[in-house]
Z-matrix of the N, CA and C atoms (Angstrom, degrees):
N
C 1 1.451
C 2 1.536 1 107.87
N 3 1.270 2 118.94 1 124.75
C 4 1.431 3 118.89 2 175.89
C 5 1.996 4 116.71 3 -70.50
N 6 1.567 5 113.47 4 159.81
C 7 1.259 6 109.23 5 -167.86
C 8 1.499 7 118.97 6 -60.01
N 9 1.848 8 120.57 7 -26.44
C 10 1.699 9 108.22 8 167.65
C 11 1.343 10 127.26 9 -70.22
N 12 1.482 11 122.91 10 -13.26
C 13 0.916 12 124.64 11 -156.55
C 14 1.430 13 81.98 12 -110.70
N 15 1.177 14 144.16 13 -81.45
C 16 1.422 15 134.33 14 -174.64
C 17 1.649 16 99.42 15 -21.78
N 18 1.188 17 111.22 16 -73.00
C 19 1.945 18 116.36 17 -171.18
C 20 1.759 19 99.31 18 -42.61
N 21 1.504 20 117.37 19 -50.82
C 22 1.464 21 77.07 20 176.29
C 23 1.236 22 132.34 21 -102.48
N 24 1.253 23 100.32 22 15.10
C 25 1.942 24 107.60 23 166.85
C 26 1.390 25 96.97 24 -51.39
N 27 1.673 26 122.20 25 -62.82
C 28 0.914 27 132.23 26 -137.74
C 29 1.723 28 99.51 27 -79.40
N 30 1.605 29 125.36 28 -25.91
C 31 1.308 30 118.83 29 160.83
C 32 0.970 31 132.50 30 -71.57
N 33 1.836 32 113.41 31 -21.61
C 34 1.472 33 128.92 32 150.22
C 35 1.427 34 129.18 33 -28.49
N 36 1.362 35 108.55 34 -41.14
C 37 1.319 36 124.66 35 -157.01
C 38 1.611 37 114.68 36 -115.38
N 39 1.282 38 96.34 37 -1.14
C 40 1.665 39 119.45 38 -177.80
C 41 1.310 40 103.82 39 -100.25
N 42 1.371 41 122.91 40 -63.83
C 43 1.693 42 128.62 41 141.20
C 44 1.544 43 132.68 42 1.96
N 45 1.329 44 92.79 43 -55.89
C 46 1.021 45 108.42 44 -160.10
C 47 2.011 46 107.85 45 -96.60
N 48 1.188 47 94.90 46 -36.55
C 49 2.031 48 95.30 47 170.96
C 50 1.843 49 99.89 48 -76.42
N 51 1.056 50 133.62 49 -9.80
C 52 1.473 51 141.52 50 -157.84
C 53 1.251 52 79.78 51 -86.75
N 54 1.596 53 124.67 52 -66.56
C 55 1.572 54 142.59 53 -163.89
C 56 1.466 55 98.92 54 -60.18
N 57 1.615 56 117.37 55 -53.93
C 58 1.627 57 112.78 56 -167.45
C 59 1.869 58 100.13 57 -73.48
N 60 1.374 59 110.21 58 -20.35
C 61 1.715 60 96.74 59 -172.68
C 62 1.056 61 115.17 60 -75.47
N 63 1.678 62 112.71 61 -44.24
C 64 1.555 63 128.44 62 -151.57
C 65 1.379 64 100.33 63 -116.13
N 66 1.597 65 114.26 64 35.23
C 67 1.357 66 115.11 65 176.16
C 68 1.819 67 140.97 66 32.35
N 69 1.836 68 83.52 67 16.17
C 70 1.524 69 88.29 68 -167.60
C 71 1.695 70 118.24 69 -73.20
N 72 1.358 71 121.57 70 33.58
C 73 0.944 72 131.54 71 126.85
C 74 1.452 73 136.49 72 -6.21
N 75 1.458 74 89.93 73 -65.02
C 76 1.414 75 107.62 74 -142.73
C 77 1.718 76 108.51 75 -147.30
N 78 1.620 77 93.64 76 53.67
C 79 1.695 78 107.99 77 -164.50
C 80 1.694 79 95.65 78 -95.77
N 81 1.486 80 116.68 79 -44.35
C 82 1.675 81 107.22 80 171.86
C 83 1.248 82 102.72 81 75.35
N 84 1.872 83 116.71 82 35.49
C 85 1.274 84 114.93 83 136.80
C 86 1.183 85 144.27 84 -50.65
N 87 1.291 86 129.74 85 146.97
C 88 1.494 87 123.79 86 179.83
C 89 1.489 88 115.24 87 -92.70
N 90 1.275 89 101.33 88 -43.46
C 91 1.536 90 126.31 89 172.66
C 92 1.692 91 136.31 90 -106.96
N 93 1.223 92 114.62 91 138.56
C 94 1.688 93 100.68 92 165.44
C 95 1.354 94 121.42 93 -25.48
N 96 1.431 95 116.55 94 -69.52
C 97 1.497 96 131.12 95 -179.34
C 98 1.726 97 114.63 96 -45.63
N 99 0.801 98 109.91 97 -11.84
C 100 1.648 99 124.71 98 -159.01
C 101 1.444 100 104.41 99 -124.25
N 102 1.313 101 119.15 100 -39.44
C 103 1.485 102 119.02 101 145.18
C 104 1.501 103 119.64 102 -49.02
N 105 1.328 104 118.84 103 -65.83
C 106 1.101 105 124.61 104 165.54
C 107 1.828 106 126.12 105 -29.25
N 108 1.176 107 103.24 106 -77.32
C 109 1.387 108 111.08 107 161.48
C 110 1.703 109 134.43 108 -35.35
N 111 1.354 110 100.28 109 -41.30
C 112 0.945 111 115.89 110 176.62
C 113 1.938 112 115.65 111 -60.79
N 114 2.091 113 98.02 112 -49.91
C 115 1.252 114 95.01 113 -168.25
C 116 1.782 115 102.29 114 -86.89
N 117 1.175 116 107.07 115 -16.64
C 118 1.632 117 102.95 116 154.11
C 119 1.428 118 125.52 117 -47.14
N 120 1.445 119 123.13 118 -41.74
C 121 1.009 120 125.35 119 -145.16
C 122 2.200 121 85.84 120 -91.02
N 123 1.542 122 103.87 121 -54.92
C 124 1.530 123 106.41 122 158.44
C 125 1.777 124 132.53 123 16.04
N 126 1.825 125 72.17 124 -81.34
C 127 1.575 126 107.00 125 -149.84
C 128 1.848 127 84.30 126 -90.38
N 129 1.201 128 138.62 127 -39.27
C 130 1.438 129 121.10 128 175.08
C 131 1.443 130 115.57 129 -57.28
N 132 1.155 131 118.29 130 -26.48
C 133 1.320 132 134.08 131 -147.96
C 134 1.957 133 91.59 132 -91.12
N 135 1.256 134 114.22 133 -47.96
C 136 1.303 135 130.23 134 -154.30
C 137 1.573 136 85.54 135 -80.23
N 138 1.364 137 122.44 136 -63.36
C 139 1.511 138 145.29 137 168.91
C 140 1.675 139 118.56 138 -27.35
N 141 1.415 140 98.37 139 -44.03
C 142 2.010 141 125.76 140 164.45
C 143 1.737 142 100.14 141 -75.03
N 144 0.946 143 120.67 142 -75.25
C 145 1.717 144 113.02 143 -172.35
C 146 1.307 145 110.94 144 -33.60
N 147 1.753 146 119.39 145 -48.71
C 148 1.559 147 138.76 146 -132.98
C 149 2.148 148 73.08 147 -82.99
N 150 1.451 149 99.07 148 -59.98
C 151 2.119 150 102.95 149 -166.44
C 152 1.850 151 87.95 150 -55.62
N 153 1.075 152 107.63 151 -45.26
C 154 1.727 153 100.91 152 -173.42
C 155 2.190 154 104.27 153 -45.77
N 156 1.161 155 73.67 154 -53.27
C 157 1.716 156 86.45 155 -156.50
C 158 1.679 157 107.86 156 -53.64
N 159 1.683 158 102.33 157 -38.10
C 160 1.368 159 117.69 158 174.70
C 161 1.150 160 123.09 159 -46.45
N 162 1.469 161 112.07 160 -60.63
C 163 1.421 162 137.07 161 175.72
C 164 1.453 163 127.21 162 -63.48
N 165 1.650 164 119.98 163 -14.87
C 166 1.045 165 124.86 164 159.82
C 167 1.415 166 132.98 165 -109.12
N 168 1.650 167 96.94 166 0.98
C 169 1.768 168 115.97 167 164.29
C 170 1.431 169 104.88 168 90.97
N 171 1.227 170 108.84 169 -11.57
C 172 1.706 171 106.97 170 152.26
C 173 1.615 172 120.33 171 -20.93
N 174 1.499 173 139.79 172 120.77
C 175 1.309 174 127.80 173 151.33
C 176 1.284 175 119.64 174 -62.57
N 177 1.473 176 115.99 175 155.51
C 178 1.404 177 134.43 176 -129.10
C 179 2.167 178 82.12 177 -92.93
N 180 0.924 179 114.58 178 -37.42
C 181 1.586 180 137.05 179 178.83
C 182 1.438 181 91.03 180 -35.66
N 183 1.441 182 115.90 181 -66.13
C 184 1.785 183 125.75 182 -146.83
C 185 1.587 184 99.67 183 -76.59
N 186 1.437 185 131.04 184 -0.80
C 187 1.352 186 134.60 185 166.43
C 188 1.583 187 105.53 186 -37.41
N 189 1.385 188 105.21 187 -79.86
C 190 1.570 189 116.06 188 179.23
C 191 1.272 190 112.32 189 -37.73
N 192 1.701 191 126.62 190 -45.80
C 193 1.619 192 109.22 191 178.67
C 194 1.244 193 101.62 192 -82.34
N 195 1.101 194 156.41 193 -19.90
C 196 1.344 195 143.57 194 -165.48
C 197 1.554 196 88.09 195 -82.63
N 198 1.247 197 146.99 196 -76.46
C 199 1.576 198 134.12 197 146.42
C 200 1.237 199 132.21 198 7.79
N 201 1.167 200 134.27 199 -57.79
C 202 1.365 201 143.61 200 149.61
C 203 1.026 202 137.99 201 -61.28
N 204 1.554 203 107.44 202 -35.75
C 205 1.869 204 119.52 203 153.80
C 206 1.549 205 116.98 204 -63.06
N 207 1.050 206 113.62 205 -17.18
C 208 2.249 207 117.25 206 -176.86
C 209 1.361 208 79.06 207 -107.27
N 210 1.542 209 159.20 208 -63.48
C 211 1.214 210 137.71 209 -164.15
C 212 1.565 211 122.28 210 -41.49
N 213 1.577 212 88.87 211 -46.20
C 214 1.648 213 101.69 212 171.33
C 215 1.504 214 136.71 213 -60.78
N 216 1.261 215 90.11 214 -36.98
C 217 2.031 216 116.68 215 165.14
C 218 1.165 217 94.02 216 -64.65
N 219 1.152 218 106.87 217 -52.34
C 220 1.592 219 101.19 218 -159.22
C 221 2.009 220 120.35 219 -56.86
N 222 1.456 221 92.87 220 -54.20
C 223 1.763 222 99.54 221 171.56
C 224 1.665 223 114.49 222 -69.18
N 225 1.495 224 114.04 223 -5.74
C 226 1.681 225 89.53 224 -175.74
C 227 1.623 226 105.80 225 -92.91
């Protein structure tokens, strides 16, 4: 595989766990800017749990349920 195509496999695939983690799927922007914001808002958020999780000796694993446990709070 030559070096552009490897580099963007490899952003391909970075893209794409970003999309499956941070559900940005399914953000229901209207706008660029609002896209933007949105996946800003994401990745601080994910970035805050990860220093949370660190700092209280949490494994790095239990991110996703602690994620899924406030999603759940969150809709009832």
């Amino acid at each position: 595989m030559s070096e552009p195509s490897a580099l963007r496999q490899q952003v391909e695939v970075c893209f794409a766990a970003l999309k499956r983690v941070l559900g940005l799927g399914e953000t229901l922007a209207k706008t660029l800017l609002g896209l933007a914001t949105r996946i800003a808002a994401k990745i601080t958020a994910y970035t805050y749990a990860f220093l949370v999780n660190r700092l209280l000796g949490v494994a790095e694993a239990r991110t996703c349920e602690l994620e899924t446990a406030h999603q759940t709070s969150s809709s009832d």
